[in-house]
C-alpha positions as protocol buffer text, in pm:
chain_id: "A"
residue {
  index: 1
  type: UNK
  ca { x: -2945 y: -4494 z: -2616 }
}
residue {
  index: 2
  type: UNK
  ca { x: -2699 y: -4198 z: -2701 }
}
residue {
  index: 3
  type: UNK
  ca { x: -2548 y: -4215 z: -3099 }
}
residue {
  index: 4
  type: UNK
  ca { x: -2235 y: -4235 z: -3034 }
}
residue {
  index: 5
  type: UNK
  ca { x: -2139 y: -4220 z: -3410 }
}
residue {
  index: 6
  type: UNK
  ca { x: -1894 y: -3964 z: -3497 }
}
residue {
  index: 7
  type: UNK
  ca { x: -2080 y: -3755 z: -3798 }
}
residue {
  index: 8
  type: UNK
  ca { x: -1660 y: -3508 z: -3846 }
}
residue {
  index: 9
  type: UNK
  ca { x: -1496 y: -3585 z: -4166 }
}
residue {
  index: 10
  type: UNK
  ca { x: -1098 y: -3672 z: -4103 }
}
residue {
  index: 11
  type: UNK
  ca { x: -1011 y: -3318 z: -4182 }
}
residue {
  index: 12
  type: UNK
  ca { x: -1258 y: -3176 z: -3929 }
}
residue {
  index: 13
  type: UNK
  ca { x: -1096 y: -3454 z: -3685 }
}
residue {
  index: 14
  type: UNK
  ca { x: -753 y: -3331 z: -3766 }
}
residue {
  index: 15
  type: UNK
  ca { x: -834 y: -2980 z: -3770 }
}
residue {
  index: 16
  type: UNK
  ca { x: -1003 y: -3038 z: -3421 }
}
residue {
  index: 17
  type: UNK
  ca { x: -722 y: -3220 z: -3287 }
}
residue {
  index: 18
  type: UNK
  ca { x: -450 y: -2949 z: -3420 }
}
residue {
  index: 19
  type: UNK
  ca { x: -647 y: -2678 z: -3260 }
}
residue {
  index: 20
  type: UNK
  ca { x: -687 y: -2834 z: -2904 }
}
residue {
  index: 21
  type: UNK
  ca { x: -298 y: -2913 z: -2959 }
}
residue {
  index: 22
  type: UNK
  ca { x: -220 y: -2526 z: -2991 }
}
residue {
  index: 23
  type: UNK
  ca { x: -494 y: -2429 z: -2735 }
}
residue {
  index: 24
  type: UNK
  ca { x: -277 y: -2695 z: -2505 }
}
residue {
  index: 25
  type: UNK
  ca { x: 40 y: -2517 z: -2568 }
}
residue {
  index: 26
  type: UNK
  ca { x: -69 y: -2158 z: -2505 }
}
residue {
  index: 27
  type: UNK
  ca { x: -176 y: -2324 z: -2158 }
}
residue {
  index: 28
  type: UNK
  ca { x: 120 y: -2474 z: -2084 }
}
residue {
  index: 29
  type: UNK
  ca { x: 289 y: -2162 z: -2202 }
}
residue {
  index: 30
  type: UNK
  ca { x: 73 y: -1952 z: -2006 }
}
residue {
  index: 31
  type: UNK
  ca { x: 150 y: -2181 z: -1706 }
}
residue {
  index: 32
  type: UNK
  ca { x: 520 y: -2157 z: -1733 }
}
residue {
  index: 33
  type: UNK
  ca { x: 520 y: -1771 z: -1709 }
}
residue {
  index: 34
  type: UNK
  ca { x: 311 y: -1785 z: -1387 }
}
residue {
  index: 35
  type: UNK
  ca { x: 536 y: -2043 z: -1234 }
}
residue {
  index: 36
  type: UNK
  ca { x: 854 y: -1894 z: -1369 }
}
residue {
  index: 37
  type: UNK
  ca { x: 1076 y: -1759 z: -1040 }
}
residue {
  index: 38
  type: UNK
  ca { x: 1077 y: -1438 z: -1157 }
}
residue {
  index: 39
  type: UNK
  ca { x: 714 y: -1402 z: -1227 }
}
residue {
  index: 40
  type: UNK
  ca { x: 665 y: -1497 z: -890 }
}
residue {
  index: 41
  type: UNK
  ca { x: 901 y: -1298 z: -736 }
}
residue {
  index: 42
  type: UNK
  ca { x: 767 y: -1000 z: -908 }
}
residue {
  index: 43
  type: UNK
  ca { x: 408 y: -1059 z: -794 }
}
residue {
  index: 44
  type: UNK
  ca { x: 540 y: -1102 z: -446 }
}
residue {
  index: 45
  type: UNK
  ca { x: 695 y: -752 z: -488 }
}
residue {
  index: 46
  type: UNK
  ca { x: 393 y: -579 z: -650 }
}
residue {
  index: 47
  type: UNK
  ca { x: 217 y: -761 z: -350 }
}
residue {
  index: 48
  type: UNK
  ca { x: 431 y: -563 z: -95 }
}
residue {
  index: 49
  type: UNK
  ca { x: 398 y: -248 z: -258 }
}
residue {
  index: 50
  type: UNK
  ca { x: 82 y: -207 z: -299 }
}
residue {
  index: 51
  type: UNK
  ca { x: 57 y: -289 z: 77 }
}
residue {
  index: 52
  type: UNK
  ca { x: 307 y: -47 z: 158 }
}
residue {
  index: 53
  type: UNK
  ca { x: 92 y: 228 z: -31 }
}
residue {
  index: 54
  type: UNK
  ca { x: -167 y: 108 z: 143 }
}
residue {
  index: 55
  type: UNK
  ca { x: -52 y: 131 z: 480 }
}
residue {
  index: 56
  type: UNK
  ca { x: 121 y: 487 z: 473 }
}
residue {
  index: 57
  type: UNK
  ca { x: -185 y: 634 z: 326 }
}
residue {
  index: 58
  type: UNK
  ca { x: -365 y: 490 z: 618 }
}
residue {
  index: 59
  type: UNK
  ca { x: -105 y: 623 z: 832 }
}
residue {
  index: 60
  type: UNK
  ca { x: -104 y: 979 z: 619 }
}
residue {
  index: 61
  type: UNK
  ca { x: -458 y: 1009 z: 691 }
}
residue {
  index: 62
  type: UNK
  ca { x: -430 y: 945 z: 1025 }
}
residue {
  index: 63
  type: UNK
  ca { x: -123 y: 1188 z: 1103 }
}
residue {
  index: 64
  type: UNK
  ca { x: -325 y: 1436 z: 924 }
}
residue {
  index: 65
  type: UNK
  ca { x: -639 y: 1364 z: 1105 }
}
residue {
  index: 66
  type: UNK
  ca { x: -421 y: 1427 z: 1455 }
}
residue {
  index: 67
  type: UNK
  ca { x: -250 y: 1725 z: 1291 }
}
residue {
  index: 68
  type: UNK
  ca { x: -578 y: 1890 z: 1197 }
}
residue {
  index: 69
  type: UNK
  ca { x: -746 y: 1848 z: 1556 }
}
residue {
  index: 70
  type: UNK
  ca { x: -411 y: 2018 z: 1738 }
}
residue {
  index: 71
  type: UNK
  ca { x: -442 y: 2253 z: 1501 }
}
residue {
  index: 72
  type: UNK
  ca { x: -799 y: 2330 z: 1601 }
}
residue {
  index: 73
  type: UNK
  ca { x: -687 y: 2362 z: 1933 }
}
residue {
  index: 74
  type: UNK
  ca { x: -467 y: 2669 z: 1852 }
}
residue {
  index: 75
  type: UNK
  ca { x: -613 y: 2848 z: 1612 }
}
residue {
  index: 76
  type: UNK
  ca { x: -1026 y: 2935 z: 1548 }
}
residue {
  index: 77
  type: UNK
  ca { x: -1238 y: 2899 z: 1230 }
}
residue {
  index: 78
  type: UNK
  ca { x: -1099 y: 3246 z: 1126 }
}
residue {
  index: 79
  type: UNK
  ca { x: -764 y: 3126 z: 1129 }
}
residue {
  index: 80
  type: UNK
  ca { x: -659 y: 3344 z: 1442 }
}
residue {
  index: 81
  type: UNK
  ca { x: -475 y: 3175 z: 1704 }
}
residue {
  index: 82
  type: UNK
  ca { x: -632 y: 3135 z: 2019 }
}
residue {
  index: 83
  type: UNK
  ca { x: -414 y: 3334 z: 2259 }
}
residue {
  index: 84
  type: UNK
  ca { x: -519 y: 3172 z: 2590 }
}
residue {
  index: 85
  type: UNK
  ca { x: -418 y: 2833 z: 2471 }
}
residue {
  index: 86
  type: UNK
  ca { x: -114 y: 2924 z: 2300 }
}
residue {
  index: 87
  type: UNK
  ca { x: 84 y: 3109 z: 2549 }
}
residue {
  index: 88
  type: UNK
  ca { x: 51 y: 2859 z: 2811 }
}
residue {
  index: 89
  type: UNK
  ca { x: 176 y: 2606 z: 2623 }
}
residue {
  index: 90
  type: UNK
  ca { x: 466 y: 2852 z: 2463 }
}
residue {
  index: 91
  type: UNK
  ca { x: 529 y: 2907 z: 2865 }
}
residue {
  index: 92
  type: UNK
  ca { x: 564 y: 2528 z: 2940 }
}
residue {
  index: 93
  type: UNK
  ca { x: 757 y: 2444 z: 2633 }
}
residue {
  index: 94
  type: UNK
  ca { x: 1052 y: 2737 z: 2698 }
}
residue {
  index: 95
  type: UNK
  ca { x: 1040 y: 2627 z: 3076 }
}
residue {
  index: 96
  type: UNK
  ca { x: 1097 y: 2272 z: 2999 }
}
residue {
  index: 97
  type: UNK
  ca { x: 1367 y: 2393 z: 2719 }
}
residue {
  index: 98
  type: UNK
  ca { x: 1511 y: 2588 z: 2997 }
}
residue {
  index: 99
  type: UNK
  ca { x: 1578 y: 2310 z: 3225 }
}
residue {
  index: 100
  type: UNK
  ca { x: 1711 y: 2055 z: 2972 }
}
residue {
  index: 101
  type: UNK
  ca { x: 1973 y: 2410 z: 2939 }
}
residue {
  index: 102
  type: UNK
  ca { x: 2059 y: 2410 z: 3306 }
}
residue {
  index: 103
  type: UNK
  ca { x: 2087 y: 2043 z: 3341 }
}
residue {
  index: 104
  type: UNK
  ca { x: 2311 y: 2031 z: 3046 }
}
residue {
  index: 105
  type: UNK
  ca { x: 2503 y: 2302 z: 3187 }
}
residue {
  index: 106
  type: UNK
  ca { x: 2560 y: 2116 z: 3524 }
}
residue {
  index: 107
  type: UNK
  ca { x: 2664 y: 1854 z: 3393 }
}
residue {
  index: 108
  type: UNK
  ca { x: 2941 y: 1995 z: 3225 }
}
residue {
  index: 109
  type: UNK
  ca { x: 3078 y: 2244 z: 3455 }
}
């Protein structure tokens, strides 16, 4: 059988009893702050942020990722644009710009 025979003096009790007793408040202390509307609120915000961040540097990578393949279309390693793919797209691009012109034109006249 266990001794079940307390061997703490009444001051050790006491002292043992007072400490638990502040260790208890801190907790419920601590407790309040994390259930306090604000607190909440404010982790809910830091929560949206942060996936915020995270999503338009996903998207920022990805723009940048499109970006940089056009790009490669255009212009070689050296920097030099690539003549036979840029004028035929400079040709479209004024043709179609020329069209939305004329149909404007019509249909104000």
């Amino acid at each position: 059988m266990a001794d079940t025979s307390d061997t703490r003096t009444p001051a050790q009790i006491e002292a043992d009893i007072k400490r638990r007793r502040e260790l208890l408040a801190d907790t419920l202390d601590e407790i309040g702050v994390r259930v306090h509307p604000k607190t909440i609120v404010g982790d809910a915000k830091a929560r949206v942020v942060s996936n915020v961040d995270h999503t338009l540097g996903r998207a920022y990578v990805g723009v940048n990722r499109v970006v940089t393949d056009v790009k490669a279309q255009f212009v070689d390693e050296d920097g030099a644009p690539r003549l036979e793919r840029v004028v035929p797209v400079a040709l479209v691009v004024v043709g179609v710009v020329g069209l939305l012109a004329l149909g404007t034109r019509r249909r104000r006249g």
